[in-house]
C-alpha positions in Angstrom: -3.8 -52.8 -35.9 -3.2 -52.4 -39.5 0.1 -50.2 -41.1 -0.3 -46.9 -42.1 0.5 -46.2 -45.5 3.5 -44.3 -44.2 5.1 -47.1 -41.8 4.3 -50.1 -44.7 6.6 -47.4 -47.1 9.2 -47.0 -44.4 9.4 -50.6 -43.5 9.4 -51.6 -47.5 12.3 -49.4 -48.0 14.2 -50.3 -44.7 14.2 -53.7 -45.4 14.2 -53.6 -49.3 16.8 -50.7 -49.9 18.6 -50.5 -46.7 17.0 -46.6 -46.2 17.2 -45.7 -42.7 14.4 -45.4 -40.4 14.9 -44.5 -37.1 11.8 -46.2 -35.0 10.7 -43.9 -32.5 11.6 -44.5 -28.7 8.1 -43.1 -27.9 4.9 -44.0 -29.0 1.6 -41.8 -28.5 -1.6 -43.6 -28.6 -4.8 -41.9 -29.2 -8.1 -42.2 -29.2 -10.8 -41.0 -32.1 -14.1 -42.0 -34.4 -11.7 -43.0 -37.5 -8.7 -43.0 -39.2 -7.4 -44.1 -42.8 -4.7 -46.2 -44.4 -3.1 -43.0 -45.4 -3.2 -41.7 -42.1 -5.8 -39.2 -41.4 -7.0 -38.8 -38.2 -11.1 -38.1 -37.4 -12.5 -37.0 -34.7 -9.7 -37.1 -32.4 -10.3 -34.6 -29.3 -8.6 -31.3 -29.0 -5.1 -32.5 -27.2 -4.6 -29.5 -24.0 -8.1 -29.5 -23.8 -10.3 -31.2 -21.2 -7.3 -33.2 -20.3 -7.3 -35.1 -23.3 -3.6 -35.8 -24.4 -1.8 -39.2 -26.6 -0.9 -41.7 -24.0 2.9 -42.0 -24.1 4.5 -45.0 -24.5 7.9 -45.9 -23.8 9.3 -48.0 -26.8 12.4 -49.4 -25.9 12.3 -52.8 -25.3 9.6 -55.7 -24.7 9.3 -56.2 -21.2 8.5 -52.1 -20.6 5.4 -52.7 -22.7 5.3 -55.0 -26.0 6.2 -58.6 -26.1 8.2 -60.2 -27.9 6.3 -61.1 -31.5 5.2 -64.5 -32.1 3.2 -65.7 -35.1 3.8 -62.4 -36.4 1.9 -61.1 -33.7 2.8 -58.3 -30.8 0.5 -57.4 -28.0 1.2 -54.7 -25.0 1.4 -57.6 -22.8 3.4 -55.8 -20.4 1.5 -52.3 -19.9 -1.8 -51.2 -20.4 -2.2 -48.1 -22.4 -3.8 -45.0 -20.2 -4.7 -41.5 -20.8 -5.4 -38.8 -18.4 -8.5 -38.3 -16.6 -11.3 -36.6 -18.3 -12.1 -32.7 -17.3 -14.9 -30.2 -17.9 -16.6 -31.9 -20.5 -16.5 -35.8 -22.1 -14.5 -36.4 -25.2 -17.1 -37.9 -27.0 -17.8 -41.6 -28.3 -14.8 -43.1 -29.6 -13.9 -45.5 -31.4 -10.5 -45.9 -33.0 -7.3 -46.2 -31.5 -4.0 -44.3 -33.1 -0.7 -45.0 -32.7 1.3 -41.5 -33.5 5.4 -40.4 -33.3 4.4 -37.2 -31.8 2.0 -36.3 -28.8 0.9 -33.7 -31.6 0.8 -33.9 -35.1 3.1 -36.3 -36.6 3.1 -39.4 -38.4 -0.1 -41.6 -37.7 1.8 -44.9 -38.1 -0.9 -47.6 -37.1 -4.9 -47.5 -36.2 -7.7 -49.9 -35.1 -11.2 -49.8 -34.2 -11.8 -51.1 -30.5 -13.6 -53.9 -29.3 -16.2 -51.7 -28.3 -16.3 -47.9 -28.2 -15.4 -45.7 -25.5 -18.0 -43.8 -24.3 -16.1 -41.1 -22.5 -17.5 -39.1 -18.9 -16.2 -37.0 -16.7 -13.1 -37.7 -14.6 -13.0 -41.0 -16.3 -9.6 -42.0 -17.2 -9.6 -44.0 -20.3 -7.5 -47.3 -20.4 -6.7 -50.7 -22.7 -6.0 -53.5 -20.5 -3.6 -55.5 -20.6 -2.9 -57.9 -23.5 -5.9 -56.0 -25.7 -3.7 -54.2 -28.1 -2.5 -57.4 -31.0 -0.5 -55.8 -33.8 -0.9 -58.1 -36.4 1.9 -58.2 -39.6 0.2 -60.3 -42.8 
């Protein structure tokens, strides 16, 4: 999962200026057909509607969910990623996953397309398994 324009500028300036960042103790993952390098979200479903919401993820330490990075690489080794169960109507084909400081709005700080899309039905309830999420720092 690539940096977001926004989290490589916040990082730069963290490390390289000592300006503060304060890393969010949750993180919302969510699903949709694209995002960019500066952080705009497509085709993300409407959150409050057919139960689609972020999956929250507790960020505050690695044996809840991350591990510990190796090779300059992170994976959720610990937790798979879920969101809710799908109602009234499927979400769609979907492809990208987001990785948000808000369960609305907010900062998009990192995205990746999925192995293979999700193609959504009723009272399904989207996961990633364990270990399938790599954040990858270059």
């Amino acid at each position: 999962m690539p940096f977001t324009t926004y989290l490589a500028n916040k990082l730069l300036d963290l490390v390289l200026g000592n300006q503060s960042y304060t890393v969010p103790n949750t993180l919302y993952f969510g699903l949709c057909t694209g995002c960019t390098t500066a952080g705009v979200v497509t085709g993300e479903p409407t959150i409050g509607l057919y139960g689609y919401a972020r999956a929250v993820v507790v960020n505050n330490d690695i044996t809840t969910t991350w591990s510990a990075a190796t090779a300059n690489v992170k994976a959720n080794a610990n937790s798979i990623i879920q969101w809710p169960a799908i109602t009234g109507s499927p979400w769609g084909t979907l492809t990208t996953c987001i990785v948000s400081d808000a369960a609305t709005g907010g900062n998009i700080l990192m995205y990746g397309t999925l192995g293979s899309p999700v193609v959504t039905a009723l009272g399904m309830q989207p996961f990633i398994p364990v270990n399938d999420i790599t954040i990858t720092e270059t």
